[in-house]
LOTIMI-783189 format. One record per residue (C-alpha): x, y, z; residue in one letter. Coordinates in steps of 0.5 Angstrom, whole numbers, plus 2048, in hexadecimal, padded with zeros to 3 digits. Example, Ala and Ser with C-alpha at 12.3 -4.5 7.8 and 13.67 -1.06 7.14 Angstrom:
REM residues 2
<lotor><east>819</east><north>7F7</north><up>810</up><code>A</code></lotor>
<lotor><east>81B</east><north>7FE</north><up>80E</up><code>S</code></lotor>
REM end
This chain:
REM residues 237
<lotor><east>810</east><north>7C4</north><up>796</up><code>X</code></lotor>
<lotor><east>80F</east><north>7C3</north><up>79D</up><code>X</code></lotor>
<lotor><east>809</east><north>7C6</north><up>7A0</up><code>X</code></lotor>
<lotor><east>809</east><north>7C8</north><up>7A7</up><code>X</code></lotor>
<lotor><east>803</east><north>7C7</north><up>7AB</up><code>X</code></lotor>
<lotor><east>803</east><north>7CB</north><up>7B2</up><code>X</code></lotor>
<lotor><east>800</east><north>7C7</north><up>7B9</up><code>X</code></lotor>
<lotor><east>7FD</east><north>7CB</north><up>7BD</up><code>X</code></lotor>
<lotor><east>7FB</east><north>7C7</north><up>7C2</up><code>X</code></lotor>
<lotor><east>800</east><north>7CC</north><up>7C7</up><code>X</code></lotor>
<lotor><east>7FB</east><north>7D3</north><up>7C5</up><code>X</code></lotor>
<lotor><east>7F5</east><north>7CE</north><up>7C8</up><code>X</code></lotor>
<lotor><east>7F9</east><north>7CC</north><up>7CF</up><code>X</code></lotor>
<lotor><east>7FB</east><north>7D4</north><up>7CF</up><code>X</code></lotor>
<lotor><east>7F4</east><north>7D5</north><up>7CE</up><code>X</code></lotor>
<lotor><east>7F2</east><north>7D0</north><up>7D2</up><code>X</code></lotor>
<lotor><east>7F7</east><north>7D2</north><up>7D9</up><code>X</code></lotor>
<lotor><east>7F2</east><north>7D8</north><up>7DA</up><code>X</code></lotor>
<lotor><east>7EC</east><north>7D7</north><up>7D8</up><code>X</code></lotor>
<lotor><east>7E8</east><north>7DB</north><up>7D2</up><code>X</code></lotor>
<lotor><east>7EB</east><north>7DB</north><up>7CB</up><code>X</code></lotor>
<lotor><east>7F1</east><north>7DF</north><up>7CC</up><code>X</code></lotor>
<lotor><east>7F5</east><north>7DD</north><up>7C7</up><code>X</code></lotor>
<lotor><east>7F0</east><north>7DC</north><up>7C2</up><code>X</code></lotor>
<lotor><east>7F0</east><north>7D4</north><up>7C0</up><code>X</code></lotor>
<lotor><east>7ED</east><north>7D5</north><up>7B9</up><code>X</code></lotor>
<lotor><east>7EF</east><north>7DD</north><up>7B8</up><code>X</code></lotor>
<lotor><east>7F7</east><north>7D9</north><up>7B9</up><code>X</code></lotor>
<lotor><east>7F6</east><north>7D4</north><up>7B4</up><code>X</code></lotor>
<lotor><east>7F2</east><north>7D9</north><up>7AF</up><code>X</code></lotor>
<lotor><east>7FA</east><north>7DE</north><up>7B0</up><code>X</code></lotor>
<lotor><east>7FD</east><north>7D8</north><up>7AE</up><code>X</code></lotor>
<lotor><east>7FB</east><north>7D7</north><up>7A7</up><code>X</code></lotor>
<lotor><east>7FA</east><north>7DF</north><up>7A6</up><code>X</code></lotor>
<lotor><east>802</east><north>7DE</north><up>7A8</up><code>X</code></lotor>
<lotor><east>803</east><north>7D8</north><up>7A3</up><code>X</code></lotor>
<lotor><east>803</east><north>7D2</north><up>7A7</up><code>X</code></lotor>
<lotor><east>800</east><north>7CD</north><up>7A3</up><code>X</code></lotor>
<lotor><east>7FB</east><north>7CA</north><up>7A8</up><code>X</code></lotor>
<lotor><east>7FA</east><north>7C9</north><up>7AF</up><code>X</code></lotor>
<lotor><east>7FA</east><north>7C3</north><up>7B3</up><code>X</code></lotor>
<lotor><east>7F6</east><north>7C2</north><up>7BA</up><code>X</code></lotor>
<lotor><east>7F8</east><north>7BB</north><up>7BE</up><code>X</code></lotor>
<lotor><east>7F0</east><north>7BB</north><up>7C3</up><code>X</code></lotor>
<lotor><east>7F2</east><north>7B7</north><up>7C9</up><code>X</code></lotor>
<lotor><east>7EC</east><north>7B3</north><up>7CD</up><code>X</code></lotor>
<lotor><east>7EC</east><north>7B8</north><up>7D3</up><code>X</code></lotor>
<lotor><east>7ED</east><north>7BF</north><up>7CE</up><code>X</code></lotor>
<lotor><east>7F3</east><north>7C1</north><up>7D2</up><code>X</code></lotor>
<lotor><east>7F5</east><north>7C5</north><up>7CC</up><code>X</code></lotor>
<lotor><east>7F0</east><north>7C5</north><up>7C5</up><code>X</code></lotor>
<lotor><east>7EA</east><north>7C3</north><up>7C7</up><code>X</code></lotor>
<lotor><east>7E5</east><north>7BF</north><up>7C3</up><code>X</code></lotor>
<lotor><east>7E0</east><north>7C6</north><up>7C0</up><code>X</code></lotor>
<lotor><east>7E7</east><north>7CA</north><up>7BF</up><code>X</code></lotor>
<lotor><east>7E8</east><north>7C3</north><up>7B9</up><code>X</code></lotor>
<lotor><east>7E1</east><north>7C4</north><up>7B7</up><code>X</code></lotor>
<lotor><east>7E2</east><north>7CC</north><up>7B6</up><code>X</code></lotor>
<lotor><east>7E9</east><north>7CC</north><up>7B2</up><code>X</code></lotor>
<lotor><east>7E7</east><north>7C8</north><up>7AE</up><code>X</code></lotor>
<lotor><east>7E1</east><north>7CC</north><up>7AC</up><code>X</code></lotor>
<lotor><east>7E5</east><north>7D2</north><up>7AB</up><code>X</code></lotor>
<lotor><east>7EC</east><north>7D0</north><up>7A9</up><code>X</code></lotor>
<lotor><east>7EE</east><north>7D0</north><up>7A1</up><code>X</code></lotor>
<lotor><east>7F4</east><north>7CC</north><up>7A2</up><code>X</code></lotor>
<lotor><east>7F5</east><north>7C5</north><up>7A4</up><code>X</code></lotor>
<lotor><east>7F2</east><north>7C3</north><up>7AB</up><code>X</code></lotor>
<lotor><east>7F7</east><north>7BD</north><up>7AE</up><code>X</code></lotor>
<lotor><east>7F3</east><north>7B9</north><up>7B4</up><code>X</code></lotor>
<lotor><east>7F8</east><north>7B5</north><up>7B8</up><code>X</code></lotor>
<lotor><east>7F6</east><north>7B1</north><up>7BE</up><code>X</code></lotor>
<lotor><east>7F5</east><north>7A9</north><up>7C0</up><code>X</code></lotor>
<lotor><east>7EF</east><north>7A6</north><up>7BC</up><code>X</code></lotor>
<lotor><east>7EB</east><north>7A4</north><up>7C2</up><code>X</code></lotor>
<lotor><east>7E4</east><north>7A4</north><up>7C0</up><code>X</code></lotor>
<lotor><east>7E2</east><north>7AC</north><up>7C2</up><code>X</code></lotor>
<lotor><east>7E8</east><north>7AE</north><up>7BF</up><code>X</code></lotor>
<lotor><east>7E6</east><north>7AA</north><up>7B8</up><code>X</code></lotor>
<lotor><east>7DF</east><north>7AD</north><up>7B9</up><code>X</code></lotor>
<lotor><east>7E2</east><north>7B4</north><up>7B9</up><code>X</code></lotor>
<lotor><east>7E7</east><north>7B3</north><up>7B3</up><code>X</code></lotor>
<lotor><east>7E1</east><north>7B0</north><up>7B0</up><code>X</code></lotor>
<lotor><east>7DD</east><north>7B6</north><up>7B0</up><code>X</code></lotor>
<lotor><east>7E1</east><north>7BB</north><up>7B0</up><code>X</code></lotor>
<lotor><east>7E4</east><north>7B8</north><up>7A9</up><code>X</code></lotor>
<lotor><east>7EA</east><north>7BC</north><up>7AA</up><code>X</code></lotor>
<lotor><east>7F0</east><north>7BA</north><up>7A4</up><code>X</code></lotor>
<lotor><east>7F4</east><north>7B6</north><up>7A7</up><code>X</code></lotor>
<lotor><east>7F4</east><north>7B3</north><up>7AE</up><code>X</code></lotor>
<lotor><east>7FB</east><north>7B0</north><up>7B1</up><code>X</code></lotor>
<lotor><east>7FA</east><north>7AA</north><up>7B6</up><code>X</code></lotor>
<lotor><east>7FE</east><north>7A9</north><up>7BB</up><code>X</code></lotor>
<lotor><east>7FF</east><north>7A4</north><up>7C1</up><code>X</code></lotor>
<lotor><east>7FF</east><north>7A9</north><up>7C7</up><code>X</code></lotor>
<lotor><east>7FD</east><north>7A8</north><up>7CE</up><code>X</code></lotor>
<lotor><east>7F7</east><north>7AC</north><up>7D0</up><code>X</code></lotor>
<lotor><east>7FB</east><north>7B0</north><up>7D6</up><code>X</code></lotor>
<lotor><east>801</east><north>7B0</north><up>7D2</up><code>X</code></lotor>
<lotor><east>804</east><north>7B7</north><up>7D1</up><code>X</code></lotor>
<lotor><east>807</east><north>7B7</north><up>7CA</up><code>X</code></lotor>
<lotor><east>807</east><north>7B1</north><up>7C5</up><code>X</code></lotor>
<lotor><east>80D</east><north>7AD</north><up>7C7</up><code>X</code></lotor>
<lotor><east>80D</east><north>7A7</north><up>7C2</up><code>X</code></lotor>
<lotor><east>80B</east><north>7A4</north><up>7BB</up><code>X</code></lotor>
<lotor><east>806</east><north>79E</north><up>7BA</up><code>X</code></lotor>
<lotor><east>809</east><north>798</north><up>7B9</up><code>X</code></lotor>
<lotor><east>805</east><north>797</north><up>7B2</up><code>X</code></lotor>
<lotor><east>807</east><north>78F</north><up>7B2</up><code>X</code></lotor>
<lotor><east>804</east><north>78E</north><up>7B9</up><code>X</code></lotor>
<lotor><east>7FD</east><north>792</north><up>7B7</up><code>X</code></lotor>
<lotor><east>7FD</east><north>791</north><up>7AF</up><code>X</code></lotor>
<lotor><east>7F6</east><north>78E</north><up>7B0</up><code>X</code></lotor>
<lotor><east>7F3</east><north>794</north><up>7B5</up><code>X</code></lotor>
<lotor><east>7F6</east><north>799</north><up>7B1</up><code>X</code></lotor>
<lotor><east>7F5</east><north>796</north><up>7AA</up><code>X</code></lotor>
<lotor><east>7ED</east><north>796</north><up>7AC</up><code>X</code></lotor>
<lotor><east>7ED</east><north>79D</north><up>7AE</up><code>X</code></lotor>
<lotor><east>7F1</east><north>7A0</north><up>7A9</up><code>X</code></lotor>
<lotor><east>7EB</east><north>79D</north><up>7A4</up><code>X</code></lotor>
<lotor><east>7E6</east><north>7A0</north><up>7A9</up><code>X</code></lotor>
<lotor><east>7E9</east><north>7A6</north><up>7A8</up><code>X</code></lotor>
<lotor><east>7EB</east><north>7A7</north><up>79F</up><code>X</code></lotor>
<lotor><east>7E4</east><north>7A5</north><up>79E</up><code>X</code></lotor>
<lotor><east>7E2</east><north>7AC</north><up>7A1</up><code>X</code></lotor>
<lotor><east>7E8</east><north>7AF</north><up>79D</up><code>X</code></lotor>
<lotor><east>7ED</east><north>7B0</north><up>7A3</up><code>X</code></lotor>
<lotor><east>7F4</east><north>7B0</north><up>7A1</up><code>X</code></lotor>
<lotor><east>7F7</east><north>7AB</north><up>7A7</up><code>X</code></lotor>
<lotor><east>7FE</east><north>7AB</north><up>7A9</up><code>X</code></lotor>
<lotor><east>801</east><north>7A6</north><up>7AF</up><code>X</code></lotor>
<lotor><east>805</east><north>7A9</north><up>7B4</up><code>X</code></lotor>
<lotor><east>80C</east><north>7A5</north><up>7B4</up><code>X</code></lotor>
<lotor><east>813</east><north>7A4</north><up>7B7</up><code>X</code></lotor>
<lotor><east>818</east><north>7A5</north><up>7B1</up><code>X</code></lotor>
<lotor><east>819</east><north>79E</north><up>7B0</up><code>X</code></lotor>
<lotor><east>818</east><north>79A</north><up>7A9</up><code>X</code></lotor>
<lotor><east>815</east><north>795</north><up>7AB</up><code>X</code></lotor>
<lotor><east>80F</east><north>799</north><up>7AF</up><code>X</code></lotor>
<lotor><east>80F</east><north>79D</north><up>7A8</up><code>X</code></lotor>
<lotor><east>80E</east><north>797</north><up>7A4</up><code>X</code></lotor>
<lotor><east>809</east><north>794</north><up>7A8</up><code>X</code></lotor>
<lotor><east>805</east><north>79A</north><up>7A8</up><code>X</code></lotor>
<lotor><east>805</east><north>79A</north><up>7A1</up><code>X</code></lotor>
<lotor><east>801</east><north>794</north><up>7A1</up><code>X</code></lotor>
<lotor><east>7FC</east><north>797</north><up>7A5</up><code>X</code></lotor>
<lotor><east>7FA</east><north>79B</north><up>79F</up><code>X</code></lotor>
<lotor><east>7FB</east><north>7A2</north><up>7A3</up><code>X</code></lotor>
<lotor><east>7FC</east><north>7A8</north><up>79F</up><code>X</code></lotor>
<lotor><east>803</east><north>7AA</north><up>7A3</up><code>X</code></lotor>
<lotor><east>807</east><north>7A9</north><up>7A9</up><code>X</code></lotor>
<lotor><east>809</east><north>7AF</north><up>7AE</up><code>X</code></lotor>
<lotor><east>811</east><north>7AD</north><up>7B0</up><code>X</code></lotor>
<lotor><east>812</east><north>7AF</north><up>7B7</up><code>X</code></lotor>
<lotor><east>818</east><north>7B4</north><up>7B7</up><code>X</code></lotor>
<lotor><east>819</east><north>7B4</north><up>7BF</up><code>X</code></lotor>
<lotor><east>81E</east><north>7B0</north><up>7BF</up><code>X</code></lotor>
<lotor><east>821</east><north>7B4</north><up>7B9</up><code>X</code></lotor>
<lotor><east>820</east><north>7BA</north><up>7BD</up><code>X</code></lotor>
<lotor><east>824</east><north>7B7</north><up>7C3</up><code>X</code></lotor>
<lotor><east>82A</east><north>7B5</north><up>7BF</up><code>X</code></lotor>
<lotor><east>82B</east><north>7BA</north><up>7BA</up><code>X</code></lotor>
<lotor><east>82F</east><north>7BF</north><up>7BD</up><code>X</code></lotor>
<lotor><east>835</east><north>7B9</north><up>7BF</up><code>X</code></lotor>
<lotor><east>835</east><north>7B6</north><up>7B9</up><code>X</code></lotor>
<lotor><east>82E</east><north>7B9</north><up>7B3</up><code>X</code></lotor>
<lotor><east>831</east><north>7B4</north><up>7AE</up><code>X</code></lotor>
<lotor><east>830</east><north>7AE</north><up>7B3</up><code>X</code></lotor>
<lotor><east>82A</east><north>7B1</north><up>7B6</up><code>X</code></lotor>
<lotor><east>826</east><north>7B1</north><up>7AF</up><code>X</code></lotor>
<lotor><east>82A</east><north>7AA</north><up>7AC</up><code>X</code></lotor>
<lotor><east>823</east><north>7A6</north><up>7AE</up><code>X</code></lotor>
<lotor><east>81F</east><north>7AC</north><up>7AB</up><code>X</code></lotor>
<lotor><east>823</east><north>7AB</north><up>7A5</up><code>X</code></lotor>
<lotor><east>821</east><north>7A4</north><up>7A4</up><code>X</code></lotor>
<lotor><east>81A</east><north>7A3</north><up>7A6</up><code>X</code></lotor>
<lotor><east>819</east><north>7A9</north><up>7A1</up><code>X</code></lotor>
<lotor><east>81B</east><north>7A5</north><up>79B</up><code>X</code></lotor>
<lotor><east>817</east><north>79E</north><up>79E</up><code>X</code></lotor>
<lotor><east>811</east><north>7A4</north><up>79E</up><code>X</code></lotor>
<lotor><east>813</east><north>7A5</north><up>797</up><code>X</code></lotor>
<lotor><east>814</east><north>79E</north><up>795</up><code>X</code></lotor>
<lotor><east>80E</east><north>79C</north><up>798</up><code>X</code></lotor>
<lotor><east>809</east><north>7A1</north><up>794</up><code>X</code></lotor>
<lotor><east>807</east><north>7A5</north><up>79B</up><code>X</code></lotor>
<lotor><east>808</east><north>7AD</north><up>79C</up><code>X</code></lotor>
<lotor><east>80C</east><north>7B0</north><up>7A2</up><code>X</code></lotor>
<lotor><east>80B</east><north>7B4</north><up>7A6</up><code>X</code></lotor>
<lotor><east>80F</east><north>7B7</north><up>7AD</up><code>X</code></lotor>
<lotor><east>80E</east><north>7B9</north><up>7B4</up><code>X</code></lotor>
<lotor><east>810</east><north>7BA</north><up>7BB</up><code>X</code></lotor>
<lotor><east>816</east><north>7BF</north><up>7BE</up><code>X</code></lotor>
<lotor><east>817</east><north>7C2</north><up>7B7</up><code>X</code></lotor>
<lotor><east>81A</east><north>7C9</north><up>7B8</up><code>X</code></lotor>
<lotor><east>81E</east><north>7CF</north><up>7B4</up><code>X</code></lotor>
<lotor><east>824</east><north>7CC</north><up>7B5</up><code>X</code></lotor>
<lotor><east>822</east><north>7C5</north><up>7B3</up><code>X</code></lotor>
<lotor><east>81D</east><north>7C5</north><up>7AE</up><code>X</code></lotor>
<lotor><east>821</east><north>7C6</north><up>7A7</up><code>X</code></lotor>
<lotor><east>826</east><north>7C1</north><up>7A8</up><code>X</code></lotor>
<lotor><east>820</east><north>7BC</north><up>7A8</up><code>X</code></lotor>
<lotor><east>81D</east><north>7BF</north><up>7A2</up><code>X</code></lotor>
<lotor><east>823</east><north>7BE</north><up>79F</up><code>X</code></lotor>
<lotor><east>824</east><north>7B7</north><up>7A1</up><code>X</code></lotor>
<lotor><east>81D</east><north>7B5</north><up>7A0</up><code>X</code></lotor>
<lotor><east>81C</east><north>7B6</north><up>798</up><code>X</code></lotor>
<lotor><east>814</east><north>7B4</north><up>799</up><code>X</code></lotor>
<lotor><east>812</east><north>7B7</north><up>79F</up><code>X</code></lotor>
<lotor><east>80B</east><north>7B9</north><up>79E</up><code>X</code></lotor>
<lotor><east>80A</east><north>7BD</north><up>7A4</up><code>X</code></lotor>
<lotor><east>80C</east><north>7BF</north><up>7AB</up><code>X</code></lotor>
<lotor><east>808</east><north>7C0</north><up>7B1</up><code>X</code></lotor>
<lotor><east>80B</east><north>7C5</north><up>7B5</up><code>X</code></lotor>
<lotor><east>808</east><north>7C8</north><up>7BC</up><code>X</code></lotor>
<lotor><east>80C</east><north>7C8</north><up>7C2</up><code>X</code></lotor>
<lotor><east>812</east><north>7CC</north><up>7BF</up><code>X</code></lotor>
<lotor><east>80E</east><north>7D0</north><up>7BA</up><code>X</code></lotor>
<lotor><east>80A</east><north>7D4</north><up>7C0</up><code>X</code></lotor>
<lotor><east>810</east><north>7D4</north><up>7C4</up><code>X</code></lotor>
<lotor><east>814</east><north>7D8</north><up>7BF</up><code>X</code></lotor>
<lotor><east>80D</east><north>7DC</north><up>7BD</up><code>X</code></lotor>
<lotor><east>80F</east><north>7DF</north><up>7C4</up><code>X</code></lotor>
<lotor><east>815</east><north>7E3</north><up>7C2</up><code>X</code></lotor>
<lotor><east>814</east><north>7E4</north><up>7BB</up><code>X</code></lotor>
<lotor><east>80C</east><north>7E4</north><up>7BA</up><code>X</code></lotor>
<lotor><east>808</east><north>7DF</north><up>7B8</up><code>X</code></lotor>
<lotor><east>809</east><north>7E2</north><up>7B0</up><code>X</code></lotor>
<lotor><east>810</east><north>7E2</north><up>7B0</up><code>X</code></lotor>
<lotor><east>811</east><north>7DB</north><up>7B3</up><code>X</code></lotor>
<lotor><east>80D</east><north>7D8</north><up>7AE</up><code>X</code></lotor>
<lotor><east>810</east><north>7DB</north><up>7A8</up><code>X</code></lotor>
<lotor><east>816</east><north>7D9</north><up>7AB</up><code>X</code></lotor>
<lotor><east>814</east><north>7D2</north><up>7AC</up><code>X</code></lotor>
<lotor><east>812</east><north>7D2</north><up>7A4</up><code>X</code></lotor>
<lotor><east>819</east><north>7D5</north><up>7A2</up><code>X</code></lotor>
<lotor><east>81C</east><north>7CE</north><up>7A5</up><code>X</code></lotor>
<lotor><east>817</east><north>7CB</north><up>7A1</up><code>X</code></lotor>
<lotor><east>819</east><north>7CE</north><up>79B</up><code>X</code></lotor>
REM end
């Protein structure tokens, strides 16, 4: 089964665009589990844009499903994920100023970086997983690192689906099986919506889990936040 985890990153900015705390950060979260989303994921940024560093430290006191954290490990970010001990924490090589994650790690290039913080991570029993393109020999490298997962980047998969779904997902298939080859579990995220959400579940047999923000809010606008989640977890299911 896949389980859905819903990014809420775009409920802080609406809050964050007036002030106060209308939308509620934590109240949103804790809806989302009500209407069966089986966790929540938070990508803090150095300037808090959006989730702000005491949002991760309160959901992760009042959460019951799994708390995701992504984000660069610079040293504050690693400081905070250590802290706050969420399930999981997904590393991603993003800019600081960057709008949105744009690209996977090349986990050949930074195998000994990523090996180390993947250690400092496991031992206080955080779940890791790598933010990469879908490309086998980026899979098979961060295996090595002895990270838990890798997150597959489905923007581009996203961006060409419509043309042409069986040749948008081709890569996703085969770095799916290096995941699987490899010994390290799989997780997906990026542009993810109603209309393309099944197909890869169906074509990724050993997809853990997605992360889906952006189109899930977008969705909750017409349809309400409850409706939308169940209709994400028919996809899945």
């Amino acid at each position: 089964m896949t389980r859905l985890s819903v990014n809420i990153n775009k409920i802080a900015t609406l809050r964050n665009a007036r002030g106060g705390n209308n939308p509620d950060v934590l109240k949103t979260a804790l809806d989302c589990e009500r209407f069966g989303a089986e966790g929540i994921t938070v990508h803090p940024r150095p300037d808090e844009r959006h989730i702000r560093y005491n949002d991760v430290r309160e959901l992760k006191k009042n959460i019951k499903t799994e708390l995701n954290i992504e984000g660069n490990p610079e040293r504050k970010f690693i400081n905070l994920v250590l802290e706050v001990k969420p399930k999981q924490v997904t590393l991603v090589p993003d800019e600081p100023g960057a709008i949105t994650s744009n690209q996977g790690w090349n986990t050949i290039k930074h195998l000994n970086f990523l090996k180390e913080i993947t250690k400092e991570f496991q031992r206080n029993n955080i779940r890791v997983s790598l933010f990469v393109d879908p490309n086998v020999e980026m899979v098979e490298a961060a295996a090595k690192t002895n990270a838990d997962r890798v997150e597959l980047y489905t923007e581009p998969y996203a961006t060409h689906y419509l043309q042409n779904k069986e040749l948008a997902v081709a890569d996703y298939i085969k770095a799916a099986e290096a995941a699987a080859k490899s010994g390290i579990g799989l997780n997906a995220g990026h542009d993810l919506d109603l209309h393309n959400l099944q197909y890869l579940k169906e074509k990724l047999t050993n997809l853990d889990e997605v992360s889906i923000g952006h189109a899930l809010v977008c969705d909750a606008l017409y349809y309400g936040l409850e409706n939308t989640i169940q209709m994400y977890l028919k996809k899945l299911k």
